[in-house]
N, C-alpha and C positions, 0 to 999 in steps of 0.2 A: 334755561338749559336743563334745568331737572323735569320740566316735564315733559322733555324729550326724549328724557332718558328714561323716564316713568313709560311712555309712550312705545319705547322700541324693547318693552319685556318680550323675552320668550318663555316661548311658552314648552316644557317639555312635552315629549311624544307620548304616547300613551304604553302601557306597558306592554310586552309581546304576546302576554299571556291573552290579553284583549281584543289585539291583533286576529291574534287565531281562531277566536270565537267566531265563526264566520260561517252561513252556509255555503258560501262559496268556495271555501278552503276545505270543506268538509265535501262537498260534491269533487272540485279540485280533486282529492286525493284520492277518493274513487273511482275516479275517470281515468288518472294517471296510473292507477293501480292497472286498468284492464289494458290500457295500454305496453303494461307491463309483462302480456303474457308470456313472453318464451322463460321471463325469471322466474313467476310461482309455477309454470306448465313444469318447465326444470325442478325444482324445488320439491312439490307435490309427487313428483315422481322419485327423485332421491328418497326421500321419505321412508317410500315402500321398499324401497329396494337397503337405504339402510338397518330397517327393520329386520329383513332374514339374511342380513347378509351373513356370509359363511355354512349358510343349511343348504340341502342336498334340493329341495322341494321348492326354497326363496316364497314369491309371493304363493304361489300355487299355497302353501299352508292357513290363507285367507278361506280358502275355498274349501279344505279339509275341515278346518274348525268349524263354519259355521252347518257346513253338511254332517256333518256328526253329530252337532249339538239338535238341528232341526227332527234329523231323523229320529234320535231318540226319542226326543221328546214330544212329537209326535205319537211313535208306536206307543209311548206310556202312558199319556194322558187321552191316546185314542181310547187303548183298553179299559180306562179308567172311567172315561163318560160313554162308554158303548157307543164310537164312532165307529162309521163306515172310513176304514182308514184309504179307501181311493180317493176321497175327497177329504178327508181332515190332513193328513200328509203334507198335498199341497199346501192346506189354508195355512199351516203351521211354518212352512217352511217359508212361503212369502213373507208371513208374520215377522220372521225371525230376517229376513233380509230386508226390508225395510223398516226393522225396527233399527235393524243396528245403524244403518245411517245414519236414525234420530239420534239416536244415543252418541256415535263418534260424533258428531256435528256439534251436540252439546257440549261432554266431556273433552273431546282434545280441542274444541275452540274455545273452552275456559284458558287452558294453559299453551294456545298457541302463542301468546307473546311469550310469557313467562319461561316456556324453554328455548324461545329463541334470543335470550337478551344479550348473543354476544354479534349476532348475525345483525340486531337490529340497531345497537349504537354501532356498526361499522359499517355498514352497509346503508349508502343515504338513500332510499327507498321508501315510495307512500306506506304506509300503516298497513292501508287495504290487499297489499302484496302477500302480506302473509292469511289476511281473509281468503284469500280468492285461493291461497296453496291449500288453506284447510278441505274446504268448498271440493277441490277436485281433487285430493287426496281418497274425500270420500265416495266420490264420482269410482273411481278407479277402484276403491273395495269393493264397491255397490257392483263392477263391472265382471269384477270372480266371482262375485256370488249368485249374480241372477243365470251362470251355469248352472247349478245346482238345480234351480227348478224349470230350465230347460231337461236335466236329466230326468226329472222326477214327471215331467210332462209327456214324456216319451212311453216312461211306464205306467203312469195312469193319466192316458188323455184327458182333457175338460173340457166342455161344451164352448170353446172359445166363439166370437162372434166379431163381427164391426165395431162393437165398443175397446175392443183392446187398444184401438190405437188412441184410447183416453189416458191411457198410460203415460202416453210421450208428457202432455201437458201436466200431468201430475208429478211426475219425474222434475219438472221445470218447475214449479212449485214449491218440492222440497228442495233443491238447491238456492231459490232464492230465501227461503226459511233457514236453510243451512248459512247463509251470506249474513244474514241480522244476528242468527244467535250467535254466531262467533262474533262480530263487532260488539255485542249488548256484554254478555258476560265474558270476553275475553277480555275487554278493554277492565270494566270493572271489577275481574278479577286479578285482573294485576296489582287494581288499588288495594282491594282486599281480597288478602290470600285464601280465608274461610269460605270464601262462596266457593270456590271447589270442592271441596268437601262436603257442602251442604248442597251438590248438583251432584252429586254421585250418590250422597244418599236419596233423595230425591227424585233421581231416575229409576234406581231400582224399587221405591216403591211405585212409580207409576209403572214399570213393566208387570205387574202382578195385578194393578189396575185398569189395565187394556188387554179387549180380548187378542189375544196370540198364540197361546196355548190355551185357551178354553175359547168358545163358541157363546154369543148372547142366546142361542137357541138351547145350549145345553145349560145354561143359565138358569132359565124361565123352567125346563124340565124339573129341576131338582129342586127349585122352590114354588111352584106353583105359581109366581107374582110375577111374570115376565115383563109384562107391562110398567108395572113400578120401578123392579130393577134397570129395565133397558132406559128406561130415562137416567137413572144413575149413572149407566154406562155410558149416555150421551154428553153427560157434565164433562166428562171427560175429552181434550179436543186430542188428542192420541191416537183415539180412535174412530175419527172423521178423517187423520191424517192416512191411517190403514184401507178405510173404504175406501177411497178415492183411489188406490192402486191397486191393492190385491183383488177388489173387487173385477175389472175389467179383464185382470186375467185368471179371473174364476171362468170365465163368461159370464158373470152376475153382473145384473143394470145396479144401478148407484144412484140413490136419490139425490135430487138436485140442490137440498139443505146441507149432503156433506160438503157439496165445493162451496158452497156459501160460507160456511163456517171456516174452512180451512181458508177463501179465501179473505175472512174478516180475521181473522188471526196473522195473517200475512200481512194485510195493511197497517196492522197494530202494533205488529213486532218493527216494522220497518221506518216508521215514526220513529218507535223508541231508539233504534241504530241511528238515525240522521239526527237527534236530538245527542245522544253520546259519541256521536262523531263531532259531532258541532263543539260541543264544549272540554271532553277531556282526550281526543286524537293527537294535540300534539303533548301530554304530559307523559304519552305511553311509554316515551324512550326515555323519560327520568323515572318511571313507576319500576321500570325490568329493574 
């Protein structure tokens, strides 16, 4: 009799936390997410519009701010390296509008859980619902501001050509870069609060380290060592992410080692998202 009883042990389940470790449930929640589009397409757009709500101008003041910041800083640092400012204008201005995507994709997908922690324990919704709202929130600034150099294109043509339409594909590029860096450090900064702070100071010393406002060509000028610094410049992937777009609507060709790089940075960043989807997506609603 007892070693029937011995015999019919159960056995407990395994914990939930182990459960979840899954790439299944990590692909799962990313599938459901896109499935999800009219909520973060909704969501992403609230966003914007919570943002001015109550101002005379609402989102249009996307388009003001970063057309004033561009133009300035253009005319000041044209005068400043003796640019032809028909062509530094634009460079600067594209600069400054595909930089800022880089930059909101990082910094508000650090704290896209984190300010949403009342939405995300009430609302039973994949994880990736609020990646995909970050994603096209910045879809939608990036879409006021490439007015700007529609304007500025009007007043000093470019020698545009058949490459511009490499644009499109680069554009799809940084939103799938924008889709990892919010899962990598949004998830992980919920754990720990300090990596926000230490990606905001971090971004702004990488925007001083990528040309935006200065030229690799006005570089090499004023120290004589172009060749050595431009390799400097190259350590940097910032600005492999710049070539690959601004270039095309320079009308400038684009060597075929920046989409190499940009795109070995994209397989790497997106490893790392499906390994931190795997392991800490479902802790996020106890982390908020």
């Amino acid at each position: 009799m007892s070693a029937e009883v011995n015999d019919q042990r159960i056995i407990p389940p395994p914990p939930p936390g182990i459960q979840s470790r899954s790439l299944r449930r990590a692909f799962g929640d990313m599938a459901a997410g896109l499935r999800s589009r009219e909520l973060w397409l909704h969501l992403g757009w609230q966003d914007i519009k919570q943002r001015y709500r109550r101002s005379v101008l609402g989102p249009l003041w996307i388009t003001i701010a970063t057309g004033v910041t561009a133009v300035a800083m253009g005319l000041l640092y044209g005068q400043l390296f003796h640019m032809d400012i028909k062509t530094f204008l634009p460079y600067v201005t594209l600069g400054f509008i595909f930089w800022n995507f880089i930059q909101n994709s990082i910094l508000d997908g650090a704290e896209v859980f984190s300010k949403n922690e009342g939405l995300i324990k009430q609302l039973p919704a994949p994880v990736s619902v609020h990646v995909y709202r970050n994603s096209w929130r910045q879809l939608i600034i990036f879409a006021h501001n490439i007015v700007i150099y529609l304007v500025i294109l009007i007043v000093f043509p470019q020698p545009l050509n058949w490459t511009v339409v490499l644009v499109i594909p680069a554009i799809a590029l940084f939103v799938l870069n924008g889709i990892w860096v919010t899962i990598v450090f949004g998830i992980l900064s919920t754990r720990f609060r300090d990596i926000g702070q230490l990606l905001t100071t971090a971004v702004q010393l990488v925007f001083f380290m990528t040309p935006i406002i200065w030229t690799t060509d006005s570089l090499g000028r004023q120290t004589g060592e172009q060749s050595e610094r431009l390799k400097l410049v190259e350590l940097n992937p910032m600005y492999h992410y710049l070539e690959i777009t601004r270039g095309p609507l320079l009308g400038q060709s684009v060597a075929f080692y920046h989409w190499l790089i940009v795109l070995a940075c994209t397989a790497v960043g997106w490893l790392m998202a499906i390994l931190v989807m795997r392991n800490y997506r479902a802790r996020v609603a106890y982390w908020v």
